[in-house]
C-alpha positions as CSV (number, residue, x, y, z in Angstrom):
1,X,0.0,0.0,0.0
2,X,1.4,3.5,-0.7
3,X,-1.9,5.9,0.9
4,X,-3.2,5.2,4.4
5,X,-5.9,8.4,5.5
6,X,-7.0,9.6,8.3
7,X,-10.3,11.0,9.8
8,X,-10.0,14.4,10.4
9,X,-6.9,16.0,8.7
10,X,-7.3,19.0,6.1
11,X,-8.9,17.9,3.3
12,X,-9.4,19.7,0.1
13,X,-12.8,21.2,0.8
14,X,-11.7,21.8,4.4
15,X,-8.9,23.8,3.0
16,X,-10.9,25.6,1.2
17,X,-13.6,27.1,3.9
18,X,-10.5,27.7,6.1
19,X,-8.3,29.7,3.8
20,X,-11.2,31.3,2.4
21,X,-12.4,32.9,5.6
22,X,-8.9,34.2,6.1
23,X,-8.3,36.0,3.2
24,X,-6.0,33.6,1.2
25,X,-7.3,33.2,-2.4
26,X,-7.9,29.9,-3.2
27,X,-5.2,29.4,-6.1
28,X,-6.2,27.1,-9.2
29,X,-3.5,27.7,-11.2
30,X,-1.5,25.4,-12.1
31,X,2.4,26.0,-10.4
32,X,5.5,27.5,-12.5
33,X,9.2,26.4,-12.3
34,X,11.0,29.8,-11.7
35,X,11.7,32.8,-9.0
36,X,13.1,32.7,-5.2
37,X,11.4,31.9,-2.2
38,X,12.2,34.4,1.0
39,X,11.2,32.6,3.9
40,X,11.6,34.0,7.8
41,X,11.5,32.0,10.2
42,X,11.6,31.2,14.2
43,X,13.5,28.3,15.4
44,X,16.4,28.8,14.8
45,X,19.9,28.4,16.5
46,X,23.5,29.2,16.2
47,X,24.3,25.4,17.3
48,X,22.2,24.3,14.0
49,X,23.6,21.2,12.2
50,X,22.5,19.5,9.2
51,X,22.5,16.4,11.9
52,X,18.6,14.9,11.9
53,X,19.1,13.7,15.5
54,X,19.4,17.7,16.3
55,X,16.2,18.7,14.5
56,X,14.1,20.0,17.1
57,X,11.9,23.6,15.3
58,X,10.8,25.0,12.3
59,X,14.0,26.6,11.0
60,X,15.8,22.7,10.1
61,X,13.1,20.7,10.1
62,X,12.4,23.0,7.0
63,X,15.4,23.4,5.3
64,X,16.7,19.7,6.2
65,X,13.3,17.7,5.3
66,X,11.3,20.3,3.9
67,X,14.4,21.0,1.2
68,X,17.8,19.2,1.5
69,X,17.0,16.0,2.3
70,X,14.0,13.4,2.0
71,X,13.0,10.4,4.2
72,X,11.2,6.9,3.3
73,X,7.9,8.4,3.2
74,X,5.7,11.7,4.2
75,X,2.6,12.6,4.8
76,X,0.9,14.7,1.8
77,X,-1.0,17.9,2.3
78,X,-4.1,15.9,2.6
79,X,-3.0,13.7,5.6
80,X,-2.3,10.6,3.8
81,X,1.2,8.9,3.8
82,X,2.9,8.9,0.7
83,X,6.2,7.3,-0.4
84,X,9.4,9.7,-0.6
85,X,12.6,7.5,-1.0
86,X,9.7,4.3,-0.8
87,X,7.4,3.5,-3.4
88,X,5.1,1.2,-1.3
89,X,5.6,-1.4,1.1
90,X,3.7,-4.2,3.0
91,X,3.6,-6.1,6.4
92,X,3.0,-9.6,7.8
93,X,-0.4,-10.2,9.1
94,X,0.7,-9.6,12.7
95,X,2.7,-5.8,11.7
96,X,6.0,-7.5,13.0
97,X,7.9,-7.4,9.7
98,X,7.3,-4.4,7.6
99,X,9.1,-4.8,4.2
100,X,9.9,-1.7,1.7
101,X,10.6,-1.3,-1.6
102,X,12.9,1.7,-2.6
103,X,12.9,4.4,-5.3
104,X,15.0,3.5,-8.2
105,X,17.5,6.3,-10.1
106,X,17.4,8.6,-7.2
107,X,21.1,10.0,-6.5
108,X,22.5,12.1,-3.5
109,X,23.7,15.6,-4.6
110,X,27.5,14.4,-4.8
111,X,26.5,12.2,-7.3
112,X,26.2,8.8,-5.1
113,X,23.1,6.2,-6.0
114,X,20.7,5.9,-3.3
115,X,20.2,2.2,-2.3
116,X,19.1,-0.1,0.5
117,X,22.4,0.2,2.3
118,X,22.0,4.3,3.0
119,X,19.0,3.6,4.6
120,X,20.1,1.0,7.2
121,X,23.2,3.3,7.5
122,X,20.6,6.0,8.0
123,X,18.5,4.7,10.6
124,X,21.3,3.0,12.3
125,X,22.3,6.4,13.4
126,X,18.8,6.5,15.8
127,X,19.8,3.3,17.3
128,X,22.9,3.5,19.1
129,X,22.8,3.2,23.0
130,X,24.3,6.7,23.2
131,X,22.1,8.4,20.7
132,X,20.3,11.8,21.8
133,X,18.2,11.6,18.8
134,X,14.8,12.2,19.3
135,X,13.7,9.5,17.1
136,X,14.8,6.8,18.6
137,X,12.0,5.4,20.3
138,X,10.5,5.5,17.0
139,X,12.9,2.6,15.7
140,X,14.1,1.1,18.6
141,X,11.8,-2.0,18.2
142,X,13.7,-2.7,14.8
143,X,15.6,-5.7,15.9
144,X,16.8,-6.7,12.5
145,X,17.2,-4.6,8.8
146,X,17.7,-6.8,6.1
147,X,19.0,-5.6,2.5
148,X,17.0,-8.1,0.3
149,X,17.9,-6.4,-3.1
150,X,19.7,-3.2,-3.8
151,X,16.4,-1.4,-3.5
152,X,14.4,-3.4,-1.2
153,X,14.7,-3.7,2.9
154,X,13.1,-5.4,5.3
155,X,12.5,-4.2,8.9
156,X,12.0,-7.0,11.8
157,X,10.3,-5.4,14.9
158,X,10.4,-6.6,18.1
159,X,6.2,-6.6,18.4
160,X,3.6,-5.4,16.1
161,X,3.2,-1.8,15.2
162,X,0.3,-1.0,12.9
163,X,1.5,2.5,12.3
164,X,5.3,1.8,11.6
165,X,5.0,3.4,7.5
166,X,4.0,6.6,9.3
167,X,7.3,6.9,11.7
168,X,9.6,6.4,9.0
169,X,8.2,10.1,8.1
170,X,9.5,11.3,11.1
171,X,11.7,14.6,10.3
172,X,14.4,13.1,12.3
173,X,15.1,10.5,10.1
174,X,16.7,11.9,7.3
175,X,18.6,9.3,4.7
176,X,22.6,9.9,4.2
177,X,24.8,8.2,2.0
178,X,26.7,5.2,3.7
179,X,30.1,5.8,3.9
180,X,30.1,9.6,3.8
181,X,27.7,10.1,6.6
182,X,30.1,12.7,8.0
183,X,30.5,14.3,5.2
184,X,26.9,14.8,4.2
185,X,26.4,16.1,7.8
186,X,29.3,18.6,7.5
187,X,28.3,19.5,4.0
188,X,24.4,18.8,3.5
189,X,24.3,16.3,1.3
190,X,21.2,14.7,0.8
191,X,18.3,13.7,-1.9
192,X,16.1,16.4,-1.7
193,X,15.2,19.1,-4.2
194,X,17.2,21.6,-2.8
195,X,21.4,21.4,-3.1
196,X,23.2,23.7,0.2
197,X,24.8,26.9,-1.7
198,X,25.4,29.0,1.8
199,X,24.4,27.5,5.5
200,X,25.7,30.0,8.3
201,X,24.0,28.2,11.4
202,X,21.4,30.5,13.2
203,X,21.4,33.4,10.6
204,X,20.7,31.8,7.0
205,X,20.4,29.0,4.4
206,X,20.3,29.3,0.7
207,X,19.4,26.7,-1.4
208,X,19.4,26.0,-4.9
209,X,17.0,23.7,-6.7
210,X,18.5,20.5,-8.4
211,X,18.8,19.7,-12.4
212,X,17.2,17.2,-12.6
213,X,14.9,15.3,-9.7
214,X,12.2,12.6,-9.2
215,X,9.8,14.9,-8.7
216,X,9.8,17.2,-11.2
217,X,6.7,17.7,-12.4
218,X,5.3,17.8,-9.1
219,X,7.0,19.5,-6.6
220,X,10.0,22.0,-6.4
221,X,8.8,24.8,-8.4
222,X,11.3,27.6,-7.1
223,X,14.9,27.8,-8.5
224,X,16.1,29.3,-5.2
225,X,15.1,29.9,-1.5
226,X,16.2,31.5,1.5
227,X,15.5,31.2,5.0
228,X,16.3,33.9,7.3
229,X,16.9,33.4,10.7
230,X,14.3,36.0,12.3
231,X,13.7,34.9,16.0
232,X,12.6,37.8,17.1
233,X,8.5,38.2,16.6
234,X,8.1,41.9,15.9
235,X,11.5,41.3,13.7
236,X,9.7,38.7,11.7
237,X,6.3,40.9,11.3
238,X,8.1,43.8,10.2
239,X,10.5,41.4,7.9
240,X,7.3,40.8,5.9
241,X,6.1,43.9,6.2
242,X,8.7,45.9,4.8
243,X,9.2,43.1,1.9
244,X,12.5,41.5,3.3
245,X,11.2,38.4,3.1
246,X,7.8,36.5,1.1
247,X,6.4,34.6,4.3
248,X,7.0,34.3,8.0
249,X,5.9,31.6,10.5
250,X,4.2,32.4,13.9
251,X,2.3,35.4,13.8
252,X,2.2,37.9,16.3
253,X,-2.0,37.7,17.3
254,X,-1.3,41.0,19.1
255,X,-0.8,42.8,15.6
256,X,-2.1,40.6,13.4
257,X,-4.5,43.7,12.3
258,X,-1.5,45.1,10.9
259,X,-1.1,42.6,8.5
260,X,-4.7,42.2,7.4
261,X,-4.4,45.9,6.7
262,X,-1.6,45.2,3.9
263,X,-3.4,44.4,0.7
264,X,-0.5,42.5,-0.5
265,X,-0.2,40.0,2.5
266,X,-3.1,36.6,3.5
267,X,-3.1,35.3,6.3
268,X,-3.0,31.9,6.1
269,X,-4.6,29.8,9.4
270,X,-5.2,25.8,9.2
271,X,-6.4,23.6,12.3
272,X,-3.7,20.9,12.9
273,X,-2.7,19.1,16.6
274,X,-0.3,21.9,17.6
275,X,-0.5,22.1,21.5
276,X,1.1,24.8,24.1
277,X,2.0,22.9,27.3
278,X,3.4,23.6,30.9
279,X,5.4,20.1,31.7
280,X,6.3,19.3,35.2
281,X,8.8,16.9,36.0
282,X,7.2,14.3,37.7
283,X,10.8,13.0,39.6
284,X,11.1,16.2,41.0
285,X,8.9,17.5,44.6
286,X,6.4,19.1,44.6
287,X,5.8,17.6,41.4
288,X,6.2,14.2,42.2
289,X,2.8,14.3,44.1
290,X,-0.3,13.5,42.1
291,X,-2.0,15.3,44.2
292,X,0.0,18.8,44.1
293,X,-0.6,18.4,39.9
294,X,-4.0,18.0,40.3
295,X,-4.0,20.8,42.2
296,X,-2.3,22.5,39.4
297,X,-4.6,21.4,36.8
298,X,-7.6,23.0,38.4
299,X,-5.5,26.3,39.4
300,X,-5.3,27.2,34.8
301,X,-8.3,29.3,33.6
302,X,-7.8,27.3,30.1
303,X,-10.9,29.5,28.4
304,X,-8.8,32.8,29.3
305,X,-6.0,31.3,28.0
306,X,-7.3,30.2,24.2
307,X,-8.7,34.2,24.4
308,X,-6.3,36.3,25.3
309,X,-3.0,34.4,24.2
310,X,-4.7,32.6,21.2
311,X,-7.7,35.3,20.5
312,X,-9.5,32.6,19.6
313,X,-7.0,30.9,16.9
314,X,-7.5,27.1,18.4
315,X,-9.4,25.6,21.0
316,X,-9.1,24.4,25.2
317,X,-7.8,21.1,25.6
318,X,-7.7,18.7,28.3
319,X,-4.3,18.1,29.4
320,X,-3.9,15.1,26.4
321,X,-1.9,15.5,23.3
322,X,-3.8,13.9,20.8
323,X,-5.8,16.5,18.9
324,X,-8.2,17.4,16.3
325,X,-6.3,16.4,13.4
326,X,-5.9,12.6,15.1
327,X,-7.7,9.5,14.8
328,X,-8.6,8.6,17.9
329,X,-9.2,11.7,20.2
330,X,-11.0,11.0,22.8
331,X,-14.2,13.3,23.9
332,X,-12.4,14.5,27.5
333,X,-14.1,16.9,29.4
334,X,-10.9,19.5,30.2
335,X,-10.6,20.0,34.4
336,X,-12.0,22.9,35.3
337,X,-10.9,26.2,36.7
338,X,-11.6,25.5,40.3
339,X,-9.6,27.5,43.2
340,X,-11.4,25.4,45.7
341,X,-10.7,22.2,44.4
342,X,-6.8,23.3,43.8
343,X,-6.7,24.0,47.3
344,X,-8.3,20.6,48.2
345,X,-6.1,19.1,46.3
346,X,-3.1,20.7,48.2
347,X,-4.3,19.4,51.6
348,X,-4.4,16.1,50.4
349,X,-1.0,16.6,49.4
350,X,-0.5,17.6,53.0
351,X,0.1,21.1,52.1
352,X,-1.8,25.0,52.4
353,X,0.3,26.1,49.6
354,X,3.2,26.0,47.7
355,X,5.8,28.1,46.1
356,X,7.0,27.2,42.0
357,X,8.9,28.7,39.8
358,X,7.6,28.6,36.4
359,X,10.4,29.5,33.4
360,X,9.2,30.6,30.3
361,X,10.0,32.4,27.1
362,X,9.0,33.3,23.6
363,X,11.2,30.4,22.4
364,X,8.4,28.0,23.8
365,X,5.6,29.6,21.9
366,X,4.5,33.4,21.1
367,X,3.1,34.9,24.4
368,X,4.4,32.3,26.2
369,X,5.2,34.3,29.0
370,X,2.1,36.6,29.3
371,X,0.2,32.8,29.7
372,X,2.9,32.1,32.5
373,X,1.8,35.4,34.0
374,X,-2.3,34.5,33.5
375,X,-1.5,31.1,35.3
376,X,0.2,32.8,38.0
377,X,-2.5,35.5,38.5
378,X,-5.4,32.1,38.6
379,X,-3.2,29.6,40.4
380,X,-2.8,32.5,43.5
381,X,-6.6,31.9,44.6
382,X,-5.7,28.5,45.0
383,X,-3.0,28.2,46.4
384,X,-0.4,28.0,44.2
385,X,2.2,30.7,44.2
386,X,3.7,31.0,40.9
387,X,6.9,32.8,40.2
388,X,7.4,33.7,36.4
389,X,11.0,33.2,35.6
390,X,11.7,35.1,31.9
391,X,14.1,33.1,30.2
392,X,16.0,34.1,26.8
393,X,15.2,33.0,23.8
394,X,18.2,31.3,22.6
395,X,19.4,28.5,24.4
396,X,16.1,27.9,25.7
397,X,15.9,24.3,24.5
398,X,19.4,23.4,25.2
399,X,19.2,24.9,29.2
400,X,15.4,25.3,30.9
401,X,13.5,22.6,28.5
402,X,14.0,19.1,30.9
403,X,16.2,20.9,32.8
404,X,14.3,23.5,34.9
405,X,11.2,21.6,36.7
406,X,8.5,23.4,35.3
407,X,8.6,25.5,32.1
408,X,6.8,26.4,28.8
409,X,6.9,24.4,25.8
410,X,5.0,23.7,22.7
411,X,4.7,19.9,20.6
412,X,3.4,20.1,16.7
413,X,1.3,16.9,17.4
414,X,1.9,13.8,15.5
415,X,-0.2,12.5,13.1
416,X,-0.7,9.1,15.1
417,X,-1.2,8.6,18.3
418,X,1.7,6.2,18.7
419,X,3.9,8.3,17.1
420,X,3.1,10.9,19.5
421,X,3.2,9.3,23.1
422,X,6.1,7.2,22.1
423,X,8.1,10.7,21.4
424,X,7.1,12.3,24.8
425,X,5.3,9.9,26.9
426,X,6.6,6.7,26.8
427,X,9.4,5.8,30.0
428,X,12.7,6.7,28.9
429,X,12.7,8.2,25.8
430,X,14.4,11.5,25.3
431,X,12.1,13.8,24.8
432,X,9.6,12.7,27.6
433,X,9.7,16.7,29.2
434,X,7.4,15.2,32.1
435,X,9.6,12.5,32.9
436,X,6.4,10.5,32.7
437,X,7.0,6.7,33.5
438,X,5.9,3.4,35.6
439,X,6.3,5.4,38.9
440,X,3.2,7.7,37.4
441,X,1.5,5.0,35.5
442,X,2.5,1.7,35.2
443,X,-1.3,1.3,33.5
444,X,-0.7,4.1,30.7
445,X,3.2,2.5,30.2
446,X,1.7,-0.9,29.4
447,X,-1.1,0.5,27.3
448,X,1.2,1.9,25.3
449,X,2.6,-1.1,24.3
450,X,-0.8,-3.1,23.4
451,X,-2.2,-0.4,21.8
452,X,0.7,-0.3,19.3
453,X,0.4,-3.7,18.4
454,X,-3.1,-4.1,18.3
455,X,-5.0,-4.5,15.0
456,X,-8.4,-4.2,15.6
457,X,-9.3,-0.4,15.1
458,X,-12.3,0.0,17.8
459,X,-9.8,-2.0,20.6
460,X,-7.2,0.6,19.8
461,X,-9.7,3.7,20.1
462,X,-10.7,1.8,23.6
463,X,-7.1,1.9,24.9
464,X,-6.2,5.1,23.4
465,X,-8.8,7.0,25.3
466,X,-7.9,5.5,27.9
467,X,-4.7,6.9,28.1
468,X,-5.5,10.3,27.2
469,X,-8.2,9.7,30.6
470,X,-4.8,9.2,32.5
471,X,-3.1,11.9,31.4
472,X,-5.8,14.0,32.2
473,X,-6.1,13.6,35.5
474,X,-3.0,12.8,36.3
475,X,-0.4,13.1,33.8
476,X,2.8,15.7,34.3
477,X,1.8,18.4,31.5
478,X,-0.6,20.8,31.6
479,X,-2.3,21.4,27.9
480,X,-4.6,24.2,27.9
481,X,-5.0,24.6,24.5
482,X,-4.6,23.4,20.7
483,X,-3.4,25.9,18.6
484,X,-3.8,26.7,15.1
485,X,-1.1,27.2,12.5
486,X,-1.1,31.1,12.2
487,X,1.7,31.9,9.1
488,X,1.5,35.2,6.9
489,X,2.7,35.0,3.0
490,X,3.2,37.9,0.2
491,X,0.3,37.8,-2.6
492,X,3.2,37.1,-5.1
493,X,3.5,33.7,-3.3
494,X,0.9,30.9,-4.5
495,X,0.3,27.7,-2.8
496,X,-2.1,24.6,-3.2
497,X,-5.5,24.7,-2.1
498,X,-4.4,22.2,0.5
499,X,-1.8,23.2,3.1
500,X,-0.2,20.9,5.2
501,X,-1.5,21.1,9.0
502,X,1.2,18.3,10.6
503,X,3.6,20.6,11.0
504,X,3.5,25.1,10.4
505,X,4.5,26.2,7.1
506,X,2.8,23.4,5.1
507,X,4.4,20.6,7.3
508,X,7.4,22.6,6.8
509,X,7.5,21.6,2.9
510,X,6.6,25.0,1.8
511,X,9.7,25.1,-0.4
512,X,8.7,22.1,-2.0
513,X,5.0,23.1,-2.5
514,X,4.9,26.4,-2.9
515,X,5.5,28.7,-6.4
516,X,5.5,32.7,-7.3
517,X,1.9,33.8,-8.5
């Protein structure tokens, strides 16, 4: 099979009713090879590498798998998964052994024939006790890879995983060539459309596009692009503004009337399973007590939250991350705002109050720290004295995020709900902010497990919603709300009527998708 879909991602006329009531024409045109694309974007660090195991924001995941490189498979603007460096592929009847056959006449940009060997090289770099990549929870079931042809592999897993086609999209896992893995990381050498010209880590990438590529025809229609490092909010606004640059992610919703003044900019806004969170660290007092993050969880005004940090852009959620755009989201009741029960909750924790600090910056998410300070202001009647901690920008993932026991942070979602408790849920794995594990919920933990290898679609919605109950009234991370994808582009810019809602900026492929009007 080569196309699974899914209930609830953007669909064509979906697309269409969104984009339309935010000003974006709907563009039938067919696209045209030619012209530059300015892109500026958040996300980005000096520290930036062309290493997939670093990828963590917008900035790489763009210009690594959204231009440089490619990865087995994707999912398309319409939320079905489609073969990249895979054509199709097939599994045994109980998902344990997953083969996959592999794009022929593909070449790296120094010339070198992709093959099944690059791609074991490839994900061999997630599976190495030592590895700090993100993604490796994602294969670490793989117990065997087997090169069956030049162009065929097969993967052994340790149990059944029904929704293994969809992590080998993972932006993590891009494919090198074996043998010059080094290299390609020094250099960027990869498959994609786009060949490195310039990289200068933190400030700017230029790429240019390809001769000659297997998806001509259908992707790729800009000669050149250029990202431009533009952390800074009202830098990025004013960036598009002033016509530095075609597009920006993450609009400021505190002048966003600016921008629907200028004739020559849409405003592009698509419902995906983006979620701003507050994780605790559950190994770490007071947060180790179930009872002092219930308290918590009734001490967030969630509705004030979605209106004066989204102004109504997304939607309260209920302390789960599986969102709108997933399968299997579960109909939760979020905990309400409840000073009374907060304080409860603290006296079963043996407590009157407590004093937290909570650290927080625009790195997280855009008015990440005025939603620290509304916490603060609706925890105090509870209880719970909350000191904001302003942290800077860059570094912020590298210092306070899993460091500092309570801070602001933001997930994209995942398009499966696997794919997205295994990355930040599941005991162990590197990019579990809550520490979440057996000592919380030895129940979720082996939920997790059964649920991945089970078949039958109605038993996995059962256990699924399950989990998402635990994590609700229990779980280490506070989720007060799904946010939309809120990106602004220059009317010279023309993309599909479909835009990608996995990830911002078209799942980050907006170079690939995109094309001058």
């Amino acid at each position: 099979m080569t196309r699974i879909s899914r209930r609830g991602l953007l669909r064509t006329g979906a697309a269409a009713g969104v984009l339309a009531a935010t000003g974006l024409p709907i563009r039938a045109q067919e696209a045209k090879r030619g012209g530059k694309l300015t892109a500026g974007l958040s996300g980005a660090n000096t520290s930036d590498n062309w290493d997939g195991r670093t990828h963590s924001d917008i900035f790489m995941q763009a210009a690594a798998q959204g231009a440089v490189f490619d990865t087995l498979t994707y999912t398309a603007a319409d939320g079905s998964l489609q073969g990249e460096l895979a054509t199709d592929w097939e599994a045994t009847a109980d998902a344990k052994t997953w083969t996959f056959n592999l794009r022929q006449g593909v070449t790296f940009h120094n010339g070198k024939a992709f093959g099944a060997d690059d791609v074991i090289a490839s994900i061999n770099l997630h599976l190495g006790e030592d590895t700090k990549s993100a993604a490796k929870p994602l294969v670490s079931s793989i117990t065997e890879m087997k090169k069956t042809s030049d162009h065929q592999i097969q993967f052994v897993l340790s149990s059944g995983n029904a929704d293994f086609p969809y992590l080998m999209s993972d932006y993590h896992l891009l494919m090198y060539p074996a043998g010059q893995i080094e290299e390609a990381i020094q250099n960027g050498i990869g498959t994609g459309l786009y060949q490195v010209v310039s990289f200068e880590p933190g400030v700017r990438f230029v790429g240019r596009r390809v001769d000659s590529h297997y998806k001509d025809g259908r992707e790729g229609w800009f000669d050149e692009i250029e990202f431009i490092a533009i952390n800074d909010n009202t830098a990025r606004m004013n960036a598009l503004l002033t016509g530095q640059v075609d597009t920006i992610n993450r609009i400021d919703f505190k002048t966003e009337q600016l921008l629907k003044a200028n004739p020559q900019i849409v405003i592009q806004e698509v419902t995906g399973n983006q979620h701003y969170t507050f994780p605790m660290l559950t190994n770490v007092a007071p947060f180790d007590d179930v009872n002092v993050r219930r308290a918590i969880k009734h001490g967030i005004n969630r509705q004030e939250m979605v209106d004066k940090i989204l102004f109504g852009h997304g939607r309260v959620a209920a302390d789960s991350p599986i969102g709108p755009a997933n399968q299997y989201m579960a109909d939760l009741e979020p905990i309400p705002y409840d000073p009374d029960k907060a304080k409860f909750y603290l006296k079963e924790a043996g407590l009157s109050e407590i004093n937290v600090d909570l650290s927080a910056s625009s790195a997280a998410f855009e008015g990440a720290v005025d939603a620290a300070q509304l916490f603060q202001a609706s925890a105090k009647a509870g209880g719970i004295n909350i000191n904001v901690v302003q942290e800077p920008a860059d570094g912020y993932w590298s210092n306070v995020w899993i460091k500092k026991p309570w801070c602001a942070c933001f997930w994209s979602g995942r398009a499966t709900e696997d794919w997205m408790f295994s990355s930040a849920y599941e005991e162990g794995v590197p990019w579990n902010d809550s520490q979440w594990g057996n000592e919380d919920s030895e129940r979720f933990q082996s939920l997790l497990l059964e649920a991945r290898a089970e078949l039958d679609s109605a038993k996995r919605a059962e256990m699924y919603g399950e989990m998402q109950q635990i994590l609700r009234d229990d779980g280490g991370v506070i989720i007060p709300m799904f946010a939309n994808w809120v990106q602004a582009l220059n009317t010279r810019i023309a993309t599909p009527e479909t835009v990608g809602n996995l990830w911002q900026m078209d799942s980050a492929r907006m170079a690939e998708r995109w094309w001058v009007a």
